[in-house]
C-alpha positions in Angstrom: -10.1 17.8 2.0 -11.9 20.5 4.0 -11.0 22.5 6.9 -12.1 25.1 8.8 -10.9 29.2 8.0 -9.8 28.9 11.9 -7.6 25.5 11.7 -6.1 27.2 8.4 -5.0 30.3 10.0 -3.4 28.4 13.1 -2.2 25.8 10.7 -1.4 27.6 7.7 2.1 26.0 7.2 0.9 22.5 7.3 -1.7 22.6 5.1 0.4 24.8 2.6 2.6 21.4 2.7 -0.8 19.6 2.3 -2.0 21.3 -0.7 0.6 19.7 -2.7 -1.0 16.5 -2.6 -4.7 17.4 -3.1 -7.0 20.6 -2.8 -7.7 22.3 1.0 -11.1 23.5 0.8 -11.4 26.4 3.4 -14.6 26.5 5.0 -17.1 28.7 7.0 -20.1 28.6 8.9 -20.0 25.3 7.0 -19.6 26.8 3.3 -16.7 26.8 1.2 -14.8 30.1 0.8 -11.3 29.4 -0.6 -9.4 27.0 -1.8 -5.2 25.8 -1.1 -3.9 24.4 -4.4 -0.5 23.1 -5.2 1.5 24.6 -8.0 3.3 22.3 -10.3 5.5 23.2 -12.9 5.5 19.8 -14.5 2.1 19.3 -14.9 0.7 16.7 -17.5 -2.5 17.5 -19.3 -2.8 13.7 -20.7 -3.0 10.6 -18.7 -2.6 10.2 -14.9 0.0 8.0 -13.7 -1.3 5.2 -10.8 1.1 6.9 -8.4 2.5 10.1 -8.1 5.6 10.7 -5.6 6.4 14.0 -3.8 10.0 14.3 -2.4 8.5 17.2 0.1 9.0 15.1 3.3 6.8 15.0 6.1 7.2 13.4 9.7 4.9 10.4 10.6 2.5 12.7 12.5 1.4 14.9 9.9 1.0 12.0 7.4 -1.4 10.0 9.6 -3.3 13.8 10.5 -3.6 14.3 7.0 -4.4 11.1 5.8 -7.3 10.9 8.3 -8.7 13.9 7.0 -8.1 12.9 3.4 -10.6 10.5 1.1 -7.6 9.4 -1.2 -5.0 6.6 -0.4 -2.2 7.8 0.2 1.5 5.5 1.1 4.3 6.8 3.2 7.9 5.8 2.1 11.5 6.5 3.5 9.6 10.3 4.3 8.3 10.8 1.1 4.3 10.5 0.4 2.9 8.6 -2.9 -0.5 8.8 -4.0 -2.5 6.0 -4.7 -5.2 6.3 -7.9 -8.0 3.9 -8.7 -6.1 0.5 -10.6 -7.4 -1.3 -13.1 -9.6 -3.9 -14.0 -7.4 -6.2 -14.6 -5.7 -4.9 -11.2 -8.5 -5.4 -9.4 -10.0 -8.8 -10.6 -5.8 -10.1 -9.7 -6.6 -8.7 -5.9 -9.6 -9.8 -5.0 -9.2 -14.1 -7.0 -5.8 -13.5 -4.9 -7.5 -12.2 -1.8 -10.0 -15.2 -1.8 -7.6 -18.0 -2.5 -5.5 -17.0 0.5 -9.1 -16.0 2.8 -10.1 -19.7 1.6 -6.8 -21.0 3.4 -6.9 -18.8 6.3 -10.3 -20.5 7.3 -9.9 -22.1 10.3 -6.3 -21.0 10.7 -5.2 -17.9 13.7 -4.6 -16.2 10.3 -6.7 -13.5 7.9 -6.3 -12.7 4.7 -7.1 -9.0 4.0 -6.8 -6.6 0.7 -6.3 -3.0 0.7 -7.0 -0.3 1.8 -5.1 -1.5 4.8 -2.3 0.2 6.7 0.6 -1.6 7.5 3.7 -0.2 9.6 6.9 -1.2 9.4 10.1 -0.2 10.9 13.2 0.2 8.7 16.3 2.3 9.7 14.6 3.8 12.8 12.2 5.2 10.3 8.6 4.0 10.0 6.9 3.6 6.6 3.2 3.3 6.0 2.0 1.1 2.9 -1.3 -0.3 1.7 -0.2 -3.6 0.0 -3.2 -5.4 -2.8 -3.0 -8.5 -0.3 -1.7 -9.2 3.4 -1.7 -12.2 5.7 -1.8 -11.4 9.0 -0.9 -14.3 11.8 -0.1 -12.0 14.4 -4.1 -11.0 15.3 -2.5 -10.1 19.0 -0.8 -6.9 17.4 -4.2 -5.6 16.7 -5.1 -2.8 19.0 -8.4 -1.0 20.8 -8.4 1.0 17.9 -8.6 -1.6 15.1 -5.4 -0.2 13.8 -2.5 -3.1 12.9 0.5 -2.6 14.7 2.2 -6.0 13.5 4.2 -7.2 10.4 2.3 -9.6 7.8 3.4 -12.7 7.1 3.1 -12.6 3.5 2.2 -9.6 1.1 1.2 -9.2 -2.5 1.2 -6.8 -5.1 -0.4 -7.0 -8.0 1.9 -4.9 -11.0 0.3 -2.1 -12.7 2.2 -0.1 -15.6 3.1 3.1 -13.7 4.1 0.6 -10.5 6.4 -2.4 -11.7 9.7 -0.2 -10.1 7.7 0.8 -7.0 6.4 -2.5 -6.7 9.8 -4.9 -7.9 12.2 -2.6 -6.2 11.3 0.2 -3.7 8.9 -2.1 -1.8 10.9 -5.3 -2.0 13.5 -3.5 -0.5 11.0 -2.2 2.1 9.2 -5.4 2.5 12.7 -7.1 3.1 14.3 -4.8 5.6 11.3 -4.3 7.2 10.3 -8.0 8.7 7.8 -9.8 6.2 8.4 -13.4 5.9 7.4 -13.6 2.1 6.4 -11.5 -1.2 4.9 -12.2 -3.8 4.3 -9.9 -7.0 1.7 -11.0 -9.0 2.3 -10.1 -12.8 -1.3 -9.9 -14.9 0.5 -8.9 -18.4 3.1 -12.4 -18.4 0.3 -14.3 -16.1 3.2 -14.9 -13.4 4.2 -14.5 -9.9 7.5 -14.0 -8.4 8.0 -15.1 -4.8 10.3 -13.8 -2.4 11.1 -16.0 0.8 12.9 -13.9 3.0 14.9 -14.7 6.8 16.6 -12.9 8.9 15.8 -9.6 6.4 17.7 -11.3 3.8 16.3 -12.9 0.4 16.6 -16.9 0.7 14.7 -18.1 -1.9 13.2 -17.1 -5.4 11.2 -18.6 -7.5 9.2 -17.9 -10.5 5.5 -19.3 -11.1 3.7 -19.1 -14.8 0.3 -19.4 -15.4 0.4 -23.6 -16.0 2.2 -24.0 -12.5 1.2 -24.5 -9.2 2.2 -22.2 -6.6 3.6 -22.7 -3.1 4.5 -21.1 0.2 7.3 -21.7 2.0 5.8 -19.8 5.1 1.9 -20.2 4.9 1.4 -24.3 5.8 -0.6 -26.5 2.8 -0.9 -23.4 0.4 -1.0 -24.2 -2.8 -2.9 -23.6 -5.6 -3.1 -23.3 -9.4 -1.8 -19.9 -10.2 -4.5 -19.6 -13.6 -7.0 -19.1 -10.8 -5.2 -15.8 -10.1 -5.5 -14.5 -13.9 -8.7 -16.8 -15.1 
């Protein structure tokens, strides 16, 4: 991220807070002429998980500031902000066959299908939590504002698992995606080539159900969906 010397020295609090989740270039007349960088003690020189959480809480405000300055993707949970690094291949070849099964549907329907990067709000505990889920549907298309920004709940989301996700993904977020007003979730597992729905009403759990790779995979919210789920891993 860069910022201007002048925005730094009215800001200089904020952005201190900032520089915990990636560098503040200071700028100039345009030029680079310092740098804010986050200290921490527990760095590790080998690997890079696909998340990384902070526990330094920010409000809603200065997450949405700094995340429209920012080039990474970031998530905001219950306060706390998680980065997002770039997924896998396998990752990536799960969201987009999953993204165009569910576009396919949506044709013709007052429904879209839509992959992330995509903000979704939801309300949980008079807190509001900003995630990026792999795969949304959205039949709400009313709750899309002037701005283009989402202001409704999805229908259905997916993840797809990654290593350094599965308790993000199979606990914090169902948890989130429960409490917070989505119909259905599904988690799409690429390393046992299964996905595990989640039918949810009235934010309780009221149905799961467990698909492998030589099934065929249903909704119980999205109307005549249903497909082969080896399209999802093939």
């Amino acid at each position: 991220m860069e910022v201007r010397s002048t925005d730094v020295q009215n800001n200089f609090g904020t952005y201190l807070r900032f520089a915990q989740f990636e560098d503040i270039f200071i700028t100039r007349n345009g030029k680079r002429v310092g740098v804010l960088r986050g200290y921490d003690a527990h760095c590790v020189a080998e690997g890079k998980p696909i998340y990384e959480v902070t526990k330094t809480e920010l409000t809603l405000e200065e997450f949405l500031d700094f995340t429209a300055q920012s080039s990474e993707r970031y998530e905001f949970i219950d306060g706390e902000v998680i980065l997002q690094s770039s997924p896998s291949f396998q990752h990536q070849k799960a969201v987009v066959a999953l993204g165009s099964l569910l576009r396919d549907w949506s044709c013709g329907r007052s429904c879209e299908a839509l992959v992330a990067p995509f903000d979704v709000f939801l309300e949980v505990d008079d807190r509001t939590n900003v995630v990026q889920p792999d795969v949304v549907v959205v039949c709400d298309l009313e709750n899309i504002n002037e701005k283009g920004r989402y202001t409704g709940v999805p229908i259905l989301v997916a993840e797809v698992l990654s290593e350094s996700t599965r308790s993000l993904d199979m606990v914090k977020k169902l948890e989130l995606y429960r409490a917070g007003g989505v119909r259905e979730y599904w988690i799409v597992n690429p390393f046992a080539e299964e996905v595990y729905v989640y039918t949810f009403e009235d934010n309780e759990v009221q149905d799961y159900r467990v698909y492998r790779k030589d099934a065929k995979i249903e909704s119980s919210v999205l109307v005549d969906l249903r497909f082969a789920v080896r399209l999802v891993f093939s």
